[in-house]
C-alpha positions in Angstrom: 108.0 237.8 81.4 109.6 235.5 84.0 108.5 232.0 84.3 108.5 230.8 88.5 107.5 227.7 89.2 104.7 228.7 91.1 103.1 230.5 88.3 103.5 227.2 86.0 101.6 225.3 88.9 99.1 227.5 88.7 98.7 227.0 84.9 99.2 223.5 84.9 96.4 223.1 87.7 94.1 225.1 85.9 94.6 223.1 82.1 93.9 219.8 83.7 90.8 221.3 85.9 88.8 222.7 82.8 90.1 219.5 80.7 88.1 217.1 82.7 84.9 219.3 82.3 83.8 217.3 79.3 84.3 214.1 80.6 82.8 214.7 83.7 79.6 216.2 82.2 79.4 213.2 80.1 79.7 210.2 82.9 77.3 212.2 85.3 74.0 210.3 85.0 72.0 213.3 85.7 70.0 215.5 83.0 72.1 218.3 81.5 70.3 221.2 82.3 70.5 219.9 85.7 74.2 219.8 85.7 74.4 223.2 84.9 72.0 224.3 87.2 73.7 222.5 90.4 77.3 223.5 89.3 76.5 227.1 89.4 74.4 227.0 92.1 77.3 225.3 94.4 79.7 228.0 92.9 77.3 230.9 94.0 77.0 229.3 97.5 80.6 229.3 97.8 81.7 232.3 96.3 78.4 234.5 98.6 79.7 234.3 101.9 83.4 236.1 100.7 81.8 238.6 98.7 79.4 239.4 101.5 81.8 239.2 104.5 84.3 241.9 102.5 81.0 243.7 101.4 82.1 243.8 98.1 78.6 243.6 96.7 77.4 247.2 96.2 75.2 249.5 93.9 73.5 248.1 91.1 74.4 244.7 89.9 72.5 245.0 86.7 75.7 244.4 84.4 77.0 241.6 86.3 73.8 239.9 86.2 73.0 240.3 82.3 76.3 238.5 81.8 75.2 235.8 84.0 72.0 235.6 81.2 74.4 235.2 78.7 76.3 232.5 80.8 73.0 230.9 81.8 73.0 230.7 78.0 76.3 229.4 77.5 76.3 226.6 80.0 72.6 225.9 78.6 73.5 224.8 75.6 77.6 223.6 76.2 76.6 220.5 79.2 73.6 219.4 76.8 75.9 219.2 73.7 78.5 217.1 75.2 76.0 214.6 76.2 75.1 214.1 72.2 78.5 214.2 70.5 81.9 213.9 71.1 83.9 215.3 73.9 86.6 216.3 71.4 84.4 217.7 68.6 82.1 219.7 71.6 85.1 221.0 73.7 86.8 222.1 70.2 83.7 224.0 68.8 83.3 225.6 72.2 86.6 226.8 72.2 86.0 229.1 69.3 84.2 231.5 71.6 87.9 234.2 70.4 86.6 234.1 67.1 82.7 235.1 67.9 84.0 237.9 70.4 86.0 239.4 67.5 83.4 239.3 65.1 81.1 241.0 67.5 83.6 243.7 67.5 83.4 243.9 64.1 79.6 244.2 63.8 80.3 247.0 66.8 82.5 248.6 64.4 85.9 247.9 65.7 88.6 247.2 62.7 89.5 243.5 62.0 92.7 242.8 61.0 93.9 240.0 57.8 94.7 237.7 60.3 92.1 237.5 62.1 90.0 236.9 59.3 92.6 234.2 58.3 92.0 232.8 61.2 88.6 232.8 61.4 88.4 231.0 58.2 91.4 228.6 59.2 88.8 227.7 62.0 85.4 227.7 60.1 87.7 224.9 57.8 88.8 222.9 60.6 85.2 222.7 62.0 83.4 221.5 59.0 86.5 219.1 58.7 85.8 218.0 62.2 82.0 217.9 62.0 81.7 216.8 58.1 82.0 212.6 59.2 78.6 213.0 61.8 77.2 214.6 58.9 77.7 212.2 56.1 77.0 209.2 59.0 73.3 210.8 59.5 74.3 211.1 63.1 71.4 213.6 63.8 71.9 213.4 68.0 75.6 214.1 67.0 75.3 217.2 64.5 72.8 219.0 67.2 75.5 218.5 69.5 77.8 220.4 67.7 75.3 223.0 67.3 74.7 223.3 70.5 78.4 223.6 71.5 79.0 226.3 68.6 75.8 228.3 69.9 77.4 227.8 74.0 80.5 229.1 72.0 78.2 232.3 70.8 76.6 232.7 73.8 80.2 232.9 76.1 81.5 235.8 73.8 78.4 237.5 74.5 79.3 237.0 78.0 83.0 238.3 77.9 81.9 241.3 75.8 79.8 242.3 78.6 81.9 241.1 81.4 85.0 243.1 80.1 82.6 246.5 80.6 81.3 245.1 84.1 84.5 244.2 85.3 86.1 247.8 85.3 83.9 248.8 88.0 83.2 245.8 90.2 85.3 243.1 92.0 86.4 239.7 90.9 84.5 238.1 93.4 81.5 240.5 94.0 81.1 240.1 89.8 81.4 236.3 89.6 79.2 235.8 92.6 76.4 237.9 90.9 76.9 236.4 87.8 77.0 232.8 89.1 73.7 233.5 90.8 72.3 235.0 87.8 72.9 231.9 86.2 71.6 229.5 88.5 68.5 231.3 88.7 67.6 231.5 85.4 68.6 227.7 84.4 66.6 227.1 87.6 63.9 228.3 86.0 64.1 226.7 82.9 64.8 223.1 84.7 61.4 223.3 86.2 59.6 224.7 83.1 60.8 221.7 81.3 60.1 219.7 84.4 63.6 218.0 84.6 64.8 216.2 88.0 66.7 218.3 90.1 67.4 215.6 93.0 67.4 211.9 93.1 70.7 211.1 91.7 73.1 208.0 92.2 75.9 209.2 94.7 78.2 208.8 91.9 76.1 211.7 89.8 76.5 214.0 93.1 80.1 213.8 93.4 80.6 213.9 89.8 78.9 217.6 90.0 80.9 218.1 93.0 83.9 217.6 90.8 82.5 220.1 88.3 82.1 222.5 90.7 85.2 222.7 92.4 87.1 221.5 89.1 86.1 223.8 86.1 83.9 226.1 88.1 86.4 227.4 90.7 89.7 226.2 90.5 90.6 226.4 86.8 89.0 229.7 86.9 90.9 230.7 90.4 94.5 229.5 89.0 93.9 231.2 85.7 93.2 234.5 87.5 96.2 233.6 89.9 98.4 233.5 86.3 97.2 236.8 84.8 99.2 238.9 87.1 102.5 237.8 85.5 101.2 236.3 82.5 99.4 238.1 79.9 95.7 237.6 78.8 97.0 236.7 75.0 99.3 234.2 76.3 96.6 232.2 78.8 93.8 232.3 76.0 96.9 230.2 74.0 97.7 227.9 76.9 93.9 227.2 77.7 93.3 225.7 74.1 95.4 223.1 75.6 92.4 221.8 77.1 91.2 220.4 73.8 94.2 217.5 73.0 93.2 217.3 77.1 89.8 217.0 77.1 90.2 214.4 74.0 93.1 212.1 76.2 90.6 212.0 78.9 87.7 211.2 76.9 89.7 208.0 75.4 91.3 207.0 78.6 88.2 207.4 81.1 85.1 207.2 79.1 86.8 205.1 75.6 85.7 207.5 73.4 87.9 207.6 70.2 88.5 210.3 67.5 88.9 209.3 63.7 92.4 211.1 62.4 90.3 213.0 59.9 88.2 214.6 62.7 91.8 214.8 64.6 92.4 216.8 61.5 89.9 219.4 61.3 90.3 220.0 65.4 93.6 221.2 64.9 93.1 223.4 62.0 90.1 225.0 64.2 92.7 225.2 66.8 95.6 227.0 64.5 92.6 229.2 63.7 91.5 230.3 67.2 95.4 230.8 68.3 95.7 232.9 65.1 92.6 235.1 65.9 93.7 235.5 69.8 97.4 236.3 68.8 96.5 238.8 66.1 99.8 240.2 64.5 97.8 242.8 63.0 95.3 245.6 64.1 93.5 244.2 67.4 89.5 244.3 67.9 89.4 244.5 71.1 90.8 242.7 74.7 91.4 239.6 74.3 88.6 237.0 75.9 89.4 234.2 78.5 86.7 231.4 78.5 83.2 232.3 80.0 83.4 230.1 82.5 86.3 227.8 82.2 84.0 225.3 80.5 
């Protein structure tokens, strides 16, 4: 593969776009669920008038908006966690969404290499290394977080299982428009079940889901799709994990949250772990997932 500059760019743009994702979610003072709601809503309303204007919407949508259940899912449970633990520790346990695609594979019947299951174990270590210290501090807020960012980790494999099927016989943009809609409509839903404030915010809150939006949503997402025509889906998956040691700079430097070396620890054995699942030496399960949604 040849490097260009513009491809690098690209890369670059879209590591530092789905690194702030954390810290923004965690300095907007608006209720999670909310968040999610209002950055998927703003992605569907930008994303609609392209698909529609090239018509690329046709015949039944049902696939593309299952997947957008199981993002509704994933972005249900990853913007509440980071607002109870750590940015590092929830965008690290998110970012072992490779290792639950590959053991749904498994349960599907597809053949798992040594590695991977090297790798999965490599990871499970480096998680209860990087969890173990809000466990043995009683940090009950802390260990649901992590919870919750493992099950938004669950839930976005589901999504790339199906979205890999849907994706053969729909559009990028005529999928992710359905999808994103999907999603908004079903956290919608549970936002006013739950009776949480959709409006109302400081300016601050607005801009910082602005941010979100055009951030993580659609530009990380765009210039990692931009990549994949020279740069193969193995090698992004490695270069996205770069978000993590990312995500954890910005967390100290914006927001001063800090990370003990033990936790430091665990995060990069979970790390080795997920790289050693996506690169797979041995028999492969399957394609090889991106990130739901780009966090």
């Amino acid at each position: 593969m040849k490097w260009d500059w513009r491809i690098v760019i690209a890369l670059v743009v879209g590591v530092v776009a789905v690194s702030s994702s954390g810290a923004l979610i965690a300095y907007a003072a608006a209720p999670a669920l909310a968040i999610a709601f209002w950055r998927n809503a703003l992605g569907t309303a930008v994303l609609a008038p392209v698909a529609v204007v090239r018509r690329e919407i046709r015949g039944s949508q049902w696939g593309s908006a299952l997947a957008g259940l199981a993002l509704a899912a994933h972005f249900g449970t990853w913007v509440p966690s980071v607002k109870l633990t750590n940015i590092a520790t929830a965008t690290a346990l998110v970012c072992t969404q490779p290792i639950w695609a590959g053991l749904i594979s498994a349960i599907r019947g597809a053949r798992v290499g040594t590695w991977v299951w090297a790798g999965m174990a490599l990871a499970v270590l480096g998680a209860a290394i990087a969890t173990g210290g809000h466990l043995r501090s009683g940090g009950g807020r802390e260990v649901l977080g992590d919870l919750l960012a493992l099950a938004g980790a669950i839930a976005g494999a589901v999504y790339t299982v199906i979205g890999e099927r849907v994706r053969q016989r729909t559009t990028t943009t005529a999928y992710t428009t359905v999808c994103y809609g999907a999603c908004a409509t079903v956290l919608l839903g549970v936002c006013l079940l739950l009776r949480t404030p959709m409006t109302g915010y400081a300016a601050s809150a607005w801009l910082t889901i602005l941010g979100l939006t055009v951030g993580p949503q659609l530009l990380g997402h765009s210039m990692f799709n931009y990549a994949l025509h020279k740069v193969s889906a193995t090698t992004l998956s490695v270069i996205i994990l770069i978000e993590v040691p990312g995500a954890i700079l910005l967390g100290w430097a914006w927001l001063g949250q800090t990370v003990t070396l033990i936790a430091m620890g665990g995060i990069a054995l979970l790390l080795a772990g997920v790289a050693l699942v996506i690169l797979n030496p041995g028999e492969r399960f399957g394609p090889h997932p991106l990130p739901a949604s780009d966090l």
